[in-house]
C-alpha positions in Angstrom: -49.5 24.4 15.3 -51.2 23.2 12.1 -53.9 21.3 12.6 -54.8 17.9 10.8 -57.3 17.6 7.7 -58.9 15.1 9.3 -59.1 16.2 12.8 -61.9 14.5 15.9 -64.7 16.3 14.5 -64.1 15.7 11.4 -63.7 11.7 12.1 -66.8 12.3 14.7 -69.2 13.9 12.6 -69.0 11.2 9.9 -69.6 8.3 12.8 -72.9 10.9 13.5 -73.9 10.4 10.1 -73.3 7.1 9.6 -76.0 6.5 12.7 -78.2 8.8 11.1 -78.3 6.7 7.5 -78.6 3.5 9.5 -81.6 4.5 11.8 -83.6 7.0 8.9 -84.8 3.8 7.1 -86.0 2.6 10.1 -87.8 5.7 11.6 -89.6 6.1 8.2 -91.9 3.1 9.4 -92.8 5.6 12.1 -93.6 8.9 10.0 -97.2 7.7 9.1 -98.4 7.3 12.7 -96.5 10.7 13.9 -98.8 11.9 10.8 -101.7 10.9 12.5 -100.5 12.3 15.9 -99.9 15.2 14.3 -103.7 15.6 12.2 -105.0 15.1 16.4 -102.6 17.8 17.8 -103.6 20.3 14.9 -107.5 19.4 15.9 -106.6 20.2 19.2 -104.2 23.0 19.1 -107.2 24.6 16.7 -110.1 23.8 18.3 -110.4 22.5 21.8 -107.5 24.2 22.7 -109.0 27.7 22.5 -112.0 26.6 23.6 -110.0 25.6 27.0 -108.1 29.0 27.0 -111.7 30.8 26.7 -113.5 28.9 29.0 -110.6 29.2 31.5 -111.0 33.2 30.6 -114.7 33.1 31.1 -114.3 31.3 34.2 -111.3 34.0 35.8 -113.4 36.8 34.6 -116.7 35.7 36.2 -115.1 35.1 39.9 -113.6 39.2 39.2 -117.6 39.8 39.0 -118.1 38.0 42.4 -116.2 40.4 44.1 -117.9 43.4 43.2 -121.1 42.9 44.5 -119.3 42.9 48.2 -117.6 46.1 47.7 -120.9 48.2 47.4 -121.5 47.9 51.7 -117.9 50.2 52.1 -118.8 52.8 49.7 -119.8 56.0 51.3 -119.3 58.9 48.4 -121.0 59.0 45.0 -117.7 59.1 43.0 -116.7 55.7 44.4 -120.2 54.5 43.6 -119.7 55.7 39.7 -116.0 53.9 39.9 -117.6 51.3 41.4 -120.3 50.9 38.7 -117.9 51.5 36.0 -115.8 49.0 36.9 -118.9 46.3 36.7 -119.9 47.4 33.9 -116.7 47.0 32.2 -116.4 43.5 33.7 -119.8 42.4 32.6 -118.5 43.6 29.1 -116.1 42.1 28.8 -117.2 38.8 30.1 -120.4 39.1 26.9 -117.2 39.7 24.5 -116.3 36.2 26.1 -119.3 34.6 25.7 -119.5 35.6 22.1 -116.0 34.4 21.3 -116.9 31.2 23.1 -119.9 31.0 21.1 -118.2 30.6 17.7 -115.9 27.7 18.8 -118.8 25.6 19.1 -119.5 25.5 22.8 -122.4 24.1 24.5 -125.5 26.1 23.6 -127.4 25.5 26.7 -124.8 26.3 29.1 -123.6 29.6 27.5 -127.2 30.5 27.9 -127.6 30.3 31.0 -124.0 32.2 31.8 -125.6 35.0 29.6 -129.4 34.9 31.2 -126.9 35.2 34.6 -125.1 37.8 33.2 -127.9 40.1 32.2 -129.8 39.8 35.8 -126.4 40.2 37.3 -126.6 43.7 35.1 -129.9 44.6 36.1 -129.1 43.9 39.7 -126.0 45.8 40.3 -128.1 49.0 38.2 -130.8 48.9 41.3 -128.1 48.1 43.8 -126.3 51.4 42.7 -129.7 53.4 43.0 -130.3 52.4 46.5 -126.4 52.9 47.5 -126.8 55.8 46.3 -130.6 57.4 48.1 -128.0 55.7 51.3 -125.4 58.0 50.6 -127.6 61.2 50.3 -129.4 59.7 53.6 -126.2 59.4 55.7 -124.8 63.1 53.9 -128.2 64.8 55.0 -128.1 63.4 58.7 -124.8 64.2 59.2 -125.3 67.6 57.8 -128.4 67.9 59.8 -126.8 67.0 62.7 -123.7 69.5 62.5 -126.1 72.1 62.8 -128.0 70.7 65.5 -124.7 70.8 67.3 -124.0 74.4 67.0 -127.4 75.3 67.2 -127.3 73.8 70.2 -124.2 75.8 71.5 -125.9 79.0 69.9 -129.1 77.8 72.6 -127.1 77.9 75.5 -125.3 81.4 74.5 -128.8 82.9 73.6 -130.0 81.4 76.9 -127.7 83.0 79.2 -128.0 86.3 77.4 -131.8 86.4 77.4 -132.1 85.1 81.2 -129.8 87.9 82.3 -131.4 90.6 80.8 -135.1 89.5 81.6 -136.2 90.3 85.2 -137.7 87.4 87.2 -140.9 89.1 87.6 -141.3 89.8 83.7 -143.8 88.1 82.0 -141.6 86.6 79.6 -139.0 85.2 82.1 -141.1 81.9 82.5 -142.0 81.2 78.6 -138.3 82.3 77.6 -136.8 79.9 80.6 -139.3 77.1 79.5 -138.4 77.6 75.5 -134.9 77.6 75.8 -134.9 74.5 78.1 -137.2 72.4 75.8 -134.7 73.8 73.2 -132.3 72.3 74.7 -133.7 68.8 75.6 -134.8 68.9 71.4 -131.2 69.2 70.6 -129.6 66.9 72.6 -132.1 64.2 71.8 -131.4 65.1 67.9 -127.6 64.4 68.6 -127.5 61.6 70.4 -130.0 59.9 67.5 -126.8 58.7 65.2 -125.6 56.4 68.4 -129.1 54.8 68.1 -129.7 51.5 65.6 -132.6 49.8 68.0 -136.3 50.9 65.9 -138.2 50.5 68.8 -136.1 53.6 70.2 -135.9 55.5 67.1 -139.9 55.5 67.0 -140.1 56.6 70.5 -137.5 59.1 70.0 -139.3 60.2 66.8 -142.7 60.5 68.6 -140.5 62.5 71.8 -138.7 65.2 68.9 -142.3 65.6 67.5 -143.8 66.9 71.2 -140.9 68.5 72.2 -141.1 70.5 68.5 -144.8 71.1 70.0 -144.1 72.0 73.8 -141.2 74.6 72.3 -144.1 76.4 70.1 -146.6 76.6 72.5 -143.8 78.5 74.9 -143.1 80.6 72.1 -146.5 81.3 71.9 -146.7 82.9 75.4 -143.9 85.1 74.6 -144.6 88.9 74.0 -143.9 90.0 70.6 -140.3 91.8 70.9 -139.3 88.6 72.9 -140.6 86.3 69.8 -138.8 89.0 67.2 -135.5 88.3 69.7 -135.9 84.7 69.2 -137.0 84.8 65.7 -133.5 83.6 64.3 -132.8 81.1 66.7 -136.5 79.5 66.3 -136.1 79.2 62.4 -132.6 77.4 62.8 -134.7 75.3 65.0 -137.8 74.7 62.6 -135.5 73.7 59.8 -134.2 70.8 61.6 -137.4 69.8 64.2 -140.5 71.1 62.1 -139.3 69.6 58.7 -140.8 66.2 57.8 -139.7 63.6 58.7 -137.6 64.6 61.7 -134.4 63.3 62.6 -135.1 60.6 64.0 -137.7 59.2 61.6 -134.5 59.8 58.7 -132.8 58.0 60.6 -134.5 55.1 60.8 -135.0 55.1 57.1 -131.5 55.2 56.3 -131.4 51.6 58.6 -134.0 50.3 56.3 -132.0 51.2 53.6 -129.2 50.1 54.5 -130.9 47.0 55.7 -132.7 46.3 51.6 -128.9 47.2 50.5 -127.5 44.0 52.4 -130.5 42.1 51.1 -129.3 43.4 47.4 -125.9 42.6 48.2 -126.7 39.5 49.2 -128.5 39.0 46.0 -125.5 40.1 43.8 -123.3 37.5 45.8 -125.7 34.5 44.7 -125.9 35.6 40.8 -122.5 36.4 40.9 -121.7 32.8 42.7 -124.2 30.9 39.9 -122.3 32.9 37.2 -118.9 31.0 38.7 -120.7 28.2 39.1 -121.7 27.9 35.4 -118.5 29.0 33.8 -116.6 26.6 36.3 -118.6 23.6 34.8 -118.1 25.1 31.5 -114.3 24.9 31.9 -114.4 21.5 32.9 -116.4 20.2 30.9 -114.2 21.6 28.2 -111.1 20.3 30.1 -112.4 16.6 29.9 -113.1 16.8 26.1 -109.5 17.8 25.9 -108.2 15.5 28.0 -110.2 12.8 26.1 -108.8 14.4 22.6 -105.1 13.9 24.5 -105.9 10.1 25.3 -106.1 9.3 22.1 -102.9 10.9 21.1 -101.2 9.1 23.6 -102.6 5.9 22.1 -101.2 6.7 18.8 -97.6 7.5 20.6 -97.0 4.4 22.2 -97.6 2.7 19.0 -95.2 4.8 17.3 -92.7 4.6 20.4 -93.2 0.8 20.4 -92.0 1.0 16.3 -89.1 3.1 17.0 -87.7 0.7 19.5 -86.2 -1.6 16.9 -85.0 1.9 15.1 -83.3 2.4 18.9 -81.6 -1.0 19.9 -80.0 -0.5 16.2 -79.1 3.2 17.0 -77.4 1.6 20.5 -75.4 -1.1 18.7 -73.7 1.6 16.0 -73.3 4.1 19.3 -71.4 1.1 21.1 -68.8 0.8 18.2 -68.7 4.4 18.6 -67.9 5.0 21.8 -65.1 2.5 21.6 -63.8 4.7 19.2 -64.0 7.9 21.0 -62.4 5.7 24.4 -59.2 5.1 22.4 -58.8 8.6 20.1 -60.5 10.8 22.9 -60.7 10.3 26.2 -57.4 8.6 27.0 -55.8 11.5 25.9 -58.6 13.9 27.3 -57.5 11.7 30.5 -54.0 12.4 30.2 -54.5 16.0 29.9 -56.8 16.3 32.8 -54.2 14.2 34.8 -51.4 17.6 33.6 -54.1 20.2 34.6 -54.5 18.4 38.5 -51.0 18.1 39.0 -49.9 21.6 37.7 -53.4 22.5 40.4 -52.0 20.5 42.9 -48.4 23.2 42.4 -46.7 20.5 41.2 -46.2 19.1 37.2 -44.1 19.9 34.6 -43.9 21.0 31.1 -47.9 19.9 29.3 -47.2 17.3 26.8 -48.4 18.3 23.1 -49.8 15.3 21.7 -51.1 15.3 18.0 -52.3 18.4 15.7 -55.9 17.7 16.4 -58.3 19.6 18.4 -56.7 17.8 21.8 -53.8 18.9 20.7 -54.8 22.4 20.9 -56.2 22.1 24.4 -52.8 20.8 25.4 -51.2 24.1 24.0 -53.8 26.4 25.3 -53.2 24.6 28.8 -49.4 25.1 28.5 -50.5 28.6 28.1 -53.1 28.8 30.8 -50.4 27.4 33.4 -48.5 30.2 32.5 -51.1 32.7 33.6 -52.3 30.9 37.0 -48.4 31.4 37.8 -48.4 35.0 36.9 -52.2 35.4 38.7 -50.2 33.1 42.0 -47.8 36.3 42.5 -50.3 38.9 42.1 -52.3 36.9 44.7 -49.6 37.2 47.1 -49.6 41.1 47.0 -53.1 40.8 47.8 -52.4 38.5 51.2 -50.3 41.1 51.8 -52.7 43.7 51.7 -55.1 42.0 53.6 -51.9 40.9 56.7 -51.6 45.3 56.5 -55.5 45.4 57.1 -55.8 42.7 59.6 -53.3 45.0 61.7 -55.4 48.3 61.2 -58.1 45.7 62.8 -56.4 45.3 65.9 -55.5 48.7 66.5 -59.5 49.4 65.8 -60.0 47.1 68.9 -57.4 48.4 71.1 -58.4 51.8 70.4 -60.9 54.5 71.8 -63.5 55.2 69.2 -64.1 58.9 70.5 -60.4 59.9 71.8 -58.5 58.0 69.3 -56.2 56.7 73.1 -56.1 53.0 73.5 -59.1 51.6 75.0 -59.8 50.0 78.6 -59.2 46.9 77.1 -55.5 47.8 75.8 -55.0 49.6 78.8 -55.4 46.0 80.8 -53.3 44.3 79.2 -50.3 47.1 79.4 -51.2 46.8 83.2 -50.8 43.0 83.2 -47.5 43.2 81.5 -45.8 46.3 82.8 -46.6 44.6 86.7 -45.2 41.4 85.1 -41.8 42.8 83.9 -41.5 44.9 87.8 -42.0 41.5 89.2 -39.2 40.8 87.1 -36.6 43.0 86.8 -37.4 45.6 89.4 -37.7 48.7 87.6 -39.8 51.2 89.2 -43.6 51.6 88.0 -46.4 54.6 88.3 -49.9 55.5 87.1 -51.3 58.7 86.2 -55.7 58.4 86.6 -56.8 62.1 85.6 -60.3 63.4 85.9 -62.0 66.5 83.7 -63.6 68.6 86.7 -67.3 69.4 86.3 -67.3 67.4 82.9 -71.1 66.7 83.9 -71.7 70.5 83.5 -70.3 70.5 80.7 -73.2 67.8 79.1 -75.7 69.0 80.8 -75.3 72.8 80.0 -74.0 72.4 76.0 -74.5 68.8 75.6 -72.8 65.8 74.8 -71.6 66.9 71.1 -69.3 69.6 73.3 -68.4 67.5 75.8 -66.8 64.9 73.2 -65.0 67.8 71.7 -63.7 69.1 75.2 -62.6 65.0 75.2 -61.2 64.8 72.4 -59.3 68.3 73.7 -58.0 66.8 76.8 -56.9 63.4 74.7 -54.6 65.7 72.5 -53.1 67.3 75.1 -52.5 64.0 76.9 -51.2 62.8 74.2 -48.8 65.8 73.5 -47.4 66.1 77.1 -46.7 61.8 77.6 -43.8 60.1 76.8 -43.8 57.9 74.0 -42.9 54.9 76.1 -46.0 55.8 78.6 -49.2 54.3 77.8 -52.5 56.9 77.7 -55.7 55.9 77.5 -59.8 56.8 78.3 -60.1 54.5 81.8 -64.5 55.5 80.9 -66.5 58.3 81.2 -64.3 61.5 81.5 -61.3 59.8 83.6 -58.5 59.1 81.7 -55.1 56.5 82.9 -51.6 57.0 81.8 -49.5 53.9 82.6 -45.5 55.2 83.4 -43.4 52.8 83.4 -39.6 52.9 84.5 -41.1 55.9 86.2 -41.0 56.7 90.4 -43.6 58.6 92.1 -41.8 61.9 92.1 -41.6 62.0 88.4 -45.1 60.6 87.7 -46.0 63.6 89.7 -44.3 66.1 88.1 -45.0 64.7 84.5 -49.1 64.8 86.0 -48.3 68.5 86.9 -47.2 69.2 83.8 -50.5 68.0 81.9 -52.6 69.8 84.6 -50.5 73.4 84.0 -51.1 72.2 80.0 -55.1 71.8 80.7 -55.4 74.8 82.5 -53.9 77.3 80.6 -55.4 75.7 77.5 -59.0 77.3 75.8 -61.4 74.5 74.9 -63.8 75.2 72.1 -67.5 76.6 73.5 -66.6 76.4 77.4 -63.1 77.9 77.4 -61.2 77.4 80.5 -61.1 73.6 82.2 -59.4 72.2 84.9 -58.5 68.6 85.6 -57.5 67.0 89.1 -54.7 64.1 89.2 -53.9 60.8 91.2 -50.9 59.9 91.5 -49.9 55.8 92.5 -46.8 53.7 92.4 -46.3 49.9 92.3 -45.5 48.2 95.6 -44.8 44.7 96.2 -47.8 42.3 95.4 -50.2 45.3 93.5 -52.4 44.3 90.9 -54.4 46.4 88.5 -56.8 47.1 90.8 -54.6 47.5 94.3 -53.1 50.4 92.1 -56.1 51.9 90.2 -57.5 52.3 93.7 -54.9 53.9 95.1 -54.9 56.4 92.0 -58.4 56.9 92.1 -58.4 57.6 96.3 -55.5 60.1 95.7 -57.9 61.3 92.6 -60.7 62.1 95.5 -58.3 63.8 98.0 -57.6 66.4 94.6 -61.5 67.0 94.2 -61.9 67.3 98.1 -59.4 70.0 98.1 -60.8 71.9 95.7 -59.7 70.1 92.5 -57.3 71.4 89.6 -54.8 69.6 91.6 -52.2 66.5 91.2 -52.7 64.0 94.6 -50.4 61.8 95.4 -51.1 58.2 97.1 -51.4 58.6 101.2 -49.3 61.4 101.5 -50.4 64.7 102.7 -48.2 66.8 99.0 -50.9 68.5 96.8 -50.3 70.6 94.3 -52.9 73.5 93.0 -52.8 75.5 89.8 -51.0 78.6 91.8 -48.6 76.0 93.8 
């Protein structure tokens, strides 16, 4: 359709513009205080508001310092320690690159000062704190080395002990000294390793003063020894110098790495109170920036309410010339926009006919493209019937999923119930005769306990085809649980439930089943009589099921009568 020259838009945007000639010689009254506005947003947006991004900066960078100093008590290698140091280092840094951009906006003198005094102790600080971390670190690597060697020197001790006390007589002069050495050998080496389970000082002294005259007591019974004895222990006496005669002993390190370690918690300490002054000091920084902001932005919102309170008159005019509008737009748009929404609910609702085009204008077109669009919905209507159609076909492959065995791909014990209830319902009925088939693998527990449960679901799903070849298709088979499976016969006498059970047992035995080969299976065999439920006749089955297995299995039984019949009947 060809649309009008002077179409809604057309007739709208001129209304628009009228508006906008009648209310731009009023706002012009307003341009000279927006002018001011805008001279204290530039001062702001050039000055105080960097200042407030770089104290905020200074102020996030310095509480990153405080958690440094913390993070020097875990450290326990020298490679952490240099990270560690590195990563102050680059912190501090940056936060000097901070205070020199701070600097040259004009900040507070005094205050910057004292963030950069903080920052330069802080500096100093975690440089000694890194020295004595590190003489902690060599402590704790030397004792522990120290005392690995102890530990197999003291398994070397007790080795060397039995050797030399066998091959020494008890009347030799050197069985006494070498007995006595080797025992205050032993005492110096146990004390040395239990010395890192020790924090008290009063004990490490005494244990000091205790390593220092065993040390002595274990030279003096060297002393007594003959010389080829001393040359025998020679090796065994210098492992034990290095770690007994060297000064200080073992214990006396020890206790001077818990010094140290106790001046690196003082130090630590330290770095937590400059590094919590430094936050301190950039925090009041910040604010005190924030306020001289926040007054900058008080005054700006001085100078806007005079403005807004000017425009208001430029408003009330702008509101009159929008009412005429409106009326305007009531009568030429949304009337018709109306009537057309009225079309698109009915045709929505299925009912509706033909869209009325009204006019060449822009509605007009909306009136055509909804003709159109009505034409679609109909077409997309049909293709969403094939669709409930597909989802009818899967709602049935649903219930057969929940009627069904999961392993056997036979109905369930579920489906198997409800057959029951409505095959007893239609004897009760009409008369017919009913039977049941319960059939049971033999040994199936054999099976999962010799080649596991992955062979005996296939020997399962075996015996499930088979059943399924042999029945009718007007019986109902089924997995009853475990191994024991029901087929429900109805129309169907005890004689011929028993020979169609025989059947499926001469089927099962001569059949080869994958990994175990040869399988029997043993039959009960039950009828309907007068007042039997589900359960009357499953028991039934499953007694006759028991008199199979009691005579030896691979057999069909047949409810309280003596008739069995055996694979060779």
């Amino acid at each position: 359709m060809t649309r009008s020259r002077f179409g809604i838009a057309f007739r709208l945007i001129g209304g628009l513009l009228t508006v906008v000639a009648a209310t731009t010689l009023v706002s012009l009254a307003g341009f000279f205080a927006l002018y001011q506005v805008g001279q204290q947003f530039s001062w702001t947006a050039h000055s105080e508001v960097p200042r407030l991004v770089a104290a905020s900066r200074l102020s996030h960078e310095s509480q990153r310092i405080a958690f440094i100093g913390p993070t020097f008590r875990k450290i326990d290698n020298h490679f952490t320690l240099a990270t560690k140091m590195g990563e102050a280092n680059d912190k501090l840094a940056s936060l000097e690159n901070l205070i020199q951009s701070f600097s040259s906006l004009g900040a507070d003198s005094a205050i910057i000062e004292d963030i950069r005094t903080t920052s330069d102790l802080l500096r100093q600080h975690f440089a000694s704190l890194a020295e004595v971390v590190g003489h902690r670190i060599d402590a704790e690597s030397e004792i522990q080395a120290r005392w690995n060697m102890m530990v197999k020197l003291g398994e070397e001790i007790r080795a060397q002990s039995c050797i030399f006390r066998g091959a020494v007589r008890h009347e030799a002069p050197d069985w006494l000294p070498i007995a006595a050495w080797t025992d205050v050998a032993n005492a110096l080496v146990s004390n040395s390793i239990a010395i890192l389970g020790y924090k008290n000082r009063s004990q490490l002294k005494g244990l000091a003063t205790r390593l220092d005259d065993l040390w002595h007591e274990a030279e003096v019974q060297y002393g007594r020894m003959t010389p080829n004895m001393q040359a025998r222990l020679s090796p065994l006496r210098k492992m034990l110098a290095e770690n007994a005669e060297t000064s200080p002993n073992f214990a006396k390190r020890r206790l001077q790495l818990l010094e140290a370690e106790q001046a690196e918690v003082g130090m630590v300490n330290r770095a937590e109170i400059l590094s919590s002054s430094l936050v301190i000091a950039a925090t009041d920084l910040f604010v005190k920036t924030q306020n001289e902001v926040d007054g900058r932005n008080t005054k700006v919102a001085d100078i806007i309410n005079k403005t807004s309170k000017l425009l208001a008159g430029a408003v009330a005019f702008t509101l009159l010339v929008s009412i005429i509008m409106l009326l305007y737009i009531n009568r030429s748009v949304i009337q018709r926009l109306t009537a057309l929404r009225t079309a698109m609910t009915d045709h929505a609702q299925g009912g509706g006919g033909p869209v009325e085009i009204v006019g060449n204008d822009e509605i007009g077109e909306m009136s055509c493209a909804l003709s159109y669009f009505v034409g679609v919905i109909k077409n997309r209507e049909d293709k969403l019937h094939a669709i409930n159609a597909d989802l009818s076909q899967a709602h049935s492959n649903l219930e057969k999923i929940a009627v069904t065995d999961r392993l056997t791909g036979l109905y369930n014990r579920a489906k198997l119930d409800e057959v029951f209830t409505s095959e007893i319902a239609c004897v009760e009925r009409l008369g017919n005769p009913f039977a049941i088939i319960l059939a049971d693998i033999d040994h199936f527990k054999l099976i999962n306990d010799t080649h596991g449960h992955l062979v005996g679901d296939s020997v399962l799903n075996e015996f499930a085809t088979i059943l399924r070849r042999m029945t009718r298709d007007t019986d109902t088979a089924g997995r009853w649980g475990g191994e024991e499976f029901l087929v429900i016969c109805p129309k169907v006498d005890l004689n011929d439930a028993f020979a169609l059970a025989e059947r499926i047992r001469a089927a099962v035995a001569k059949h080869s089943f994958p990994v175990v080969g040869k399988k029997t299976c043993s039959f009960g065999v039950a009828s309907y009589r007068s007042g039997d439920t589900a359960d009357t006749m499953v028991k039934r089955a499953d007694e006759a099921l028991y008199k199979a297995k009691q005579h030896g299995r691979d057999r069909v039984a047949i409810e309280s009568r003596a008739l069995t019949c055996n694979a060779h009947a």
